[in-house]
Every structure is written in structure tokens, then in C-alpha cells.
C-alpha positions as CSV (number, residue, x, y, z in Angstrom):
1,X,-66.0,-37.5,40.4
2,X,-62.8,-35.2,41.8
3,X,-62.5,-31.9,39.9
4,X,-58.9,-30.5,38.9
5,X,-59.5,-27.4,37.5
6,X,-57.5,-24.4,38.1
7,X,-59.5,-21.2,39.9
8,X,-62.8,-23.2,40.6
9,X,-62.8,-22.8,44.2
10,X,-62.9,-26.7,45.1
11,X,-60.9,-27.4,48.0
12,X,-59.0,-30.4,48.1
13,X,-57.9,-32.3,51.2
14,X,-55.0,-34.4,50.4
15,X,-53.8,-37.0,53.3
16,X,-50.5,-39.0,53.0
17,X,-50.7,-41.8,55.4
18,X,-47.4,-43.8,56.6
19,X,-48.7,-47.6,56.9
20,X,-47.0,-50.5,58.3
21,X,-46.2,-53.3,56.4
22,X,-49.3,-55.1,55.3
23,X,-51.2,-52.1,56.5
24,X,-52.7,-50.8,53.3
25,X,-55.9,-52.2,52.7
26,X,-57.1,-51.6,56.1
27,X,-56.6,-48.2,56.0
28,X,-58.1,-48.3,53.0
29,X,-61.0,-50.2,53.8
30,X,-61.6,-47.6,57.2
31,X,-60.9,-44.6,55.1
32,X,-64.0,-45.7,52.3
33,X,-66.1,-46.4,55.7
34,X,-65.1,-42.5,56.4
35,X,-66.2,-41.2,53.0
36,X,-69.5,-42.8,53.3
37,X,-70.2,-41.3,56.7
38,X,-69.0,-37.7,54.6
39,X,-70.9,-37.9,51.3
40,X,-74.1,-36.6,52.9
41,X,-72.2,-33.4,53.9
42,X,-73.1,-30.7,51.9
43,X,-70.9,-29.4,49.7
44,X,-69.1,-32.8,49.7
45,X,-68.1,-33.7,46.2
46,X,-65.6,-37.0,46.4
47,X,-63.5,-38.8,47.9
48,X,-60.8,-41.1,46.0
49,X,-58.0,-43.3,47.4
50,X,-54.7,-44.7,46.3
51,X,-52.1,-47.2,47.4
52,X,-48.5,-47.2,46.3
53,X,-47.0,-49.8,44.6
54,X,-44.6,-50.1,47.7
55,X,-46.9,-51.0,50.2
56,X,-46.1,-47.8,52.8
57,X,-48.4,-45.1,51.6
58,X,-52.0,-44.4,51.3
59,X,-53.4,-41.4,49.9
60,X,-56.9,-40.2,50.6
61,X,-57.6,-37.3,47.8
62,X,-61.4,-35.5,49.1
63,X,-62.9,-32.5,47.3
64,X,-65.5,-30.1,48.6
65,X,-67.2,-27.2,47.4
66,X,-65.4,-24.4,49.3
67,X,-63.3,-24.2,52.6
68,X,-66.5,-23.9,54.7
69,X,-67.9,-27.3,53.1
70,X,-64.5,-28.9,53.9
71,X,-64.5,-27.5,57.4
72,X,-68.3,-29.1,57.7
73,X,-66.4,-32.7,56.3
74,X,-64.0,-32.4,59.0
75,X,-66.1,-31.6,61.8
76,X,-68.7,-34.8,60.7
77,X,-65.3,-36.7,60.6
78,X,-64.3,-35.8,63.8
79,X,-67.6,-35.9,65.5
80,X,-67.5,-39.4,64.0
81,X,-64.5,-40.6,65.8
82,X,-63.1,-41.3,62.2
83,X,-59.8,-38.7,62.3
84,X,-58.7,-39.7,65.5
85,X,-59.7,-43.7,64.6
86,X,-57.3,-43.4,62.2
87,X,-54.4,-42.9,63.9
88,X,-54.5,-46.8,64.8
89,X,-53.9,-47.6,61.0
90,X,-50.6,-44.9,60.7
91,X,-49.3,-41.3,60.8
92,X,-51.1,-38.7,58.6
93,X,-50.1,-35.7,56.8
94,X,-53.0,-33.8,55.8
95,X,-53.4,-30.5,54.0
96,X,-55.8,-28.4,52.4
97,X,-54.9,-27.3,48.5
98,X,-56.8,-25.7,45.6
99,X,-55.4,-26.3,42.5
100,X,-53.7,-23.2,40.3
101,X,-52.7,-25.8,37.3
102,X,-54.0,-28.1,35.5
103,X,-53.1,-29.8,31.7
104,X,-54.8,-31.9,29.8
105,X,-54.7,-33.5,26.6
């Protein structure tokens, strides 16, 4: 389950990808094969991931513990082949973010 809490340390990847037309549910399918192969990480805590209602855009929103946990995701990913499989679904633009706001009901 993600976390958005303000100050709790969680790093969050968030990845827009660009898709082509009828492109989505690939990506999406590839990108859940991806946060299987990073679950067992540790320090992983979730991965969740969105389509817009346009079609072009898929979002892939990952938590882990701390920065070194995320950097250990990464490496399994990359190790994996999975961020540079990727790019044969369409163009990323990741980031790492912590939250400093957060409002709820």
C-alpha cells in the first residue's frame, strides 16, 4: 500500500511514460512483470500504476523505504534488463520525490 505522508522518509519514484497509440496496456502489463521481479528488494514497499484517460500516458508510482532501498530497486531493475526493456514500450521521465505535503479528509 503507497504511503503519502509528509517527513516519513519514503522515497518515491514517479515515471511518466509517453505511449503510442494503443500502447498502454503493454506497458502496463511489462511494468507489473517489473514490480514483481522488485517486491523482494528490501526496503521495497509498492508499486502502483495508472493510465490516462487519453490513452498517451502511463504512470508507474514505486515507494521504498529510503534512497538506498530505491537505489537497491533500481539496480535489481537494471540488472534485470527491465529499465532498458522498457524503452521498446515509450519514452520515460523518471524522478525521485519525497513528499513535503499531504491533506486528507
Amino acid at each position: 500500500m503507497p504511503i503519502i505522508r509528509a517527513e516519513s522518509g519514503v522515497i518515491t519514484q514517479i515515471n511518466v511514460f509517453t505511449v503510442p497509440e494503443g500502447g498502454q496496456q503493454a506497458l502496463i502489463a511489462y511494468l507489473g512483470e517489473a514490480a514483481k521481479i522488485a517486491s523482494d528488494v528490501p526496503g521495497w514497499i509498492s508499486a502502483s500504476l495508472h493510465r490516462s484517460l487519453d490513452g498517451t500516458k502511463v504512470v508507474n508510482y514505486a515507494q521504498s523505504k529510503d534512497m538506498e532501498a530505491a537505489r537497491r530497486v533500481i539496480e535489481r531493475l537494471r540488472s534485470a534488463g527491465m529499465i532498458d526493456g522498457n524503452k521498446a514500450y515509450g519514452e520515460a521521465s523518471p524522478g525521485l520525490y519525497e513528499v513535503v505535503f499531504a491533506l486528507e479528509r
